[in-house]
N, C-alpha and C positions, 0 to 999 in steps of 0.2 A: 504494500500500500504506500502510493505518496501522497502530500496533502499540501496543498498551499489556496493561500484566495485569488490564486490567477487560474480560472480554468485554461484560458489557452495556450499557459505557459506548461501547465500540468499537461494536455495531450501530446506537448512537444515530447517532453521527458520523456511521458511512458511510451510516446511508438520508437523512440529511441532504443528504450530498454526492452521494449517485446521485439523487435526486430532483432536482438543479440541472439546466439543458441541460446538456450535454457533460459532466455530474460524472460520474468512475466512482472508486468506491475500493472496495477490498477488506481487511475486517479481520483482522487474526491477531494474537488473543493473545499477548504470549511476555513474558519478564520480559528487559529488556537485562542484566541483570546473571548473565543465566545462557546460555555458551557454543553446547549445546546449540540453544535458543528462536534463539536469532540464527541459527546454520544453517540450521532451519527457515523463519526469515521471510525469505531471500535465497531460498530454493528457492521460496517464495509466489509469489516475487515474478518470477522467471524462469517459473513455469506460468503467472502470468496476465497476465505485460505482455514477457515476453524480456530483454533484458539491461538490467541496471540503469545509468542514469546518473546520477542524483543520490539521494545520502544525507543526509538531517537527523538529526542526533542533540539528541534535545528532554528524553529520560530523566534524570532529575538523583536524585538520595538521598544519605542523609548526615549531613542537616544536623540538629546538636544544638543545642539552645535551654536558655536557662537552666532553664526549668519542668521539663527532664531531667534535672538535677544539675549544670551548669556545665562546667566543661572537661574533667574526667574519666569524664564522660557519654560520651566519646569514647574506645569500648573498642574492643578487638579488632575484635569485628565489626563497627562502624561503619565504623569503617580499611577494614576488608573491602570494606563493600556500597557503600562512598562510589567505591573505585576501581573496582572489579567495572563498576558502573555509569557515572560519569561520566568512566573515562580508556579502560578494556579493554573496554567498550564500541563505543566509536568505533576503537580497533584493529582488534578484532576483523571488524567490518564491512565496515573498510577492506580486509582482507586478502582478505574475502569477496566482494568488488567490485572488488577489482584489474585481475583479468581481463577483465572486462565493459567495464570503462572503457577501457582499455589497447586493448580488440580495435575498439572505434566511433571511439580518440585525442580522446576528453573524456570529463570528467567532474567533478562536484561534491561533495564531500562538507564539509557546515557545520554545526558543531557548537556548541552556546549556550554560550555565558560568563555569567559573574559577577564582579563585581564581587570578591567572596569571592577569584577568584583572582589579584587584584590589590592588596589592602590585607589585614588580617586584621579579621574580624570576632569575637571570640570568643564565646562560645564553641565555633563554628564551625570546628573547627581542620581536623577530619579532611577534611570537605567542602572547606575553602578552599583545604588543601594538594594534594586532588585535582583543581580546577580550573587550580589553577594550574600543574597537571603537565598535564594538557588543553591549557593556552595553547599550549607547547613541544612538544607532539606535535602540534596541527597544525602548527603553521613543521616539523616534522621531516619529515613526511607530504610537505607540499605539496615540500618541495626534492626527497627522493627519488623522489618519483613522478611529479615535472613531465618533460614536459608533458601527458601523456597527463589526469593530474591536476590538479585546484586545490582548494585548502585555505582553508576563510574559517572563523574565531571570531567569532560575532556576539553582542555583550552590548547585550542589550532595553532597559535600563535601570533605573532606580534599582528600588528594593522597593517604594517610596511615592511614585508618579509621583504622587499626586495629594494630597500633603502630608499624609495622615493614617497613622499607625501601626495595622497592621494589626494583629489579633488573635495573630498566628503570630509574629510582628516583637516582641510588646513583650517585655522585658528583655535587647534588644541592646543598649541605653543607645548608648555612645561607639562601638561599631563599627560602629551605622548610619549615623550623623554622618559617620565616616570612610567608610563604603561612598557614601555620596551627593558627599562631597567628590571622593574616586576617579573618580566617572564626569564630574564638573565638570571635572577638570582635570587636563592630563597635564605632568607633570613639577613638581618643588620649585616651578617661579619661579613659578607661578600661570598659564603662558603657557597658552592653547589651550584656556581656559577657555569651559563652552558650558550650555546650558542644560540640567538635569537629563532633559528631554524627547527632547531627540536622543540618536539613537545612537550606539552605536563599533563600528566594523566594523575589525577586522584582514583586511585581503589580501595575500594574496602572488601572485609575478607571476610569469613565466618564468624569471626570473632568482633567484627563492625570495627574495628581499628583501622586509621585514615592510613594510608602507606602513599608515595610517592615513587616515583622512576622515573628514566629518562630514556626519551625515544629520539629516535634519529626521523629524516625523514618519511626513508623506507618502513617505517616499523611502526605505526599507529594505532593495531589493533588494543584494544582494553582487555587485560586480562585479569585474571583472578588472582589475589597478591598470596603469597605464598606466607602461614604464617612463621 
């Protein structure tokens, strides 16, 4: 199943992917940020493949850029669509999958990080303080609902993997600095510092303890941490 609020972009994808050997995908419209649309895409997704075992949560919104007015660009509904989407999102789903998962005793559900919700970028507040509520409900997900469940937050990497300033990126000034230092390195000392290119993959394990690794390009997949 893929899902986005552009149908005609979703038909492109999926005849891309039924066109491969062995591709099957099936598109359904729906907006993650609305309760309703998610019911429907788990019910898609039980008529054409049965019970679900793994969830991606790729949906992101929110994010305020200076060309919107600076920090107070972060209204009411911002606040709103930032969590709607990027936190009660992946709740939601979760909840709607519980059963699925719990009745096969596995299941995945991983949901993308930011950078955003590990340093502050502003004027990106609403988004940043949403992702970083994201961080903490997966660790929350993955202890309660181990083992039938596993919980991974996977941050892609920097905004500018490829050292230029995108169009959508300029007048982050100093928060992108800090968002690219964030993903160089974890902790004050400088320790565990890695190239802006690799990943950071959060897992948690049977035992729901946060673990950390590091990925190379090539190597992305979420695994189960080893305790």
């Amino acid at each position: 199943m893929i899902s986005a609020r552009s149908a005609d972009r979703l038909d492109r994808i999926a005849g891309e992917i039924n066109a491969l050997s062995g591709g099957k995908a099936v598109p359904v419209a729906a907006d993650a940020g609305v309760a309703a649309d998610l019911g429907r895409l788990v019910e898609a997704a039980h008529d054409h493949f049965g019970r679900v075992h793994i969830v991606f949560n790729n949906a992101a919104a929110g994010v305020v850029y200076a060309k919107d007015g600076g920090l107070w660009a972060n209204t009411d509904e911002v606040w709103k669509t930032a969590f709607d989407v990027n936190v009660l999102a992946t709740w939601r789903l979760a909840e709607l999958t519980t059963q699925d998962m719990a009745a096969h005793g596995k299941g995945s559900i991983i949901s993308v990080q930011s950078c955003g919700g590990f340093t502050p970028i502003p004027p990106a507040v609403a988004y940043g303080v949403s992702k970083a509520a994201l961080a903490f409900l997966t660790r929350s997900l993955a202890k309660a609902l181990a083992p039938a469940y596993k919980g991974n937050a996977l941050c892609v990497g920097s905004m500018s993997p490829d050292g230029k300033e995108a169009e959508i990126h300029k007048g982050l000034g100093p928060g992108r600095t800090q968002c690219d230092q964030a993903l160089r390195c974890r902790g004050r000392s400088g320790r565990g510092c890695r190239p802006i290119g690799e990943r950071r993959v959060e897992l948690h394990d049977g035992k729901h303890h946060l673990r950390r690794r590091r990925q190379s390009r090539d190597d992305f997949l979420t695994k189960r941490a080893k305790r």
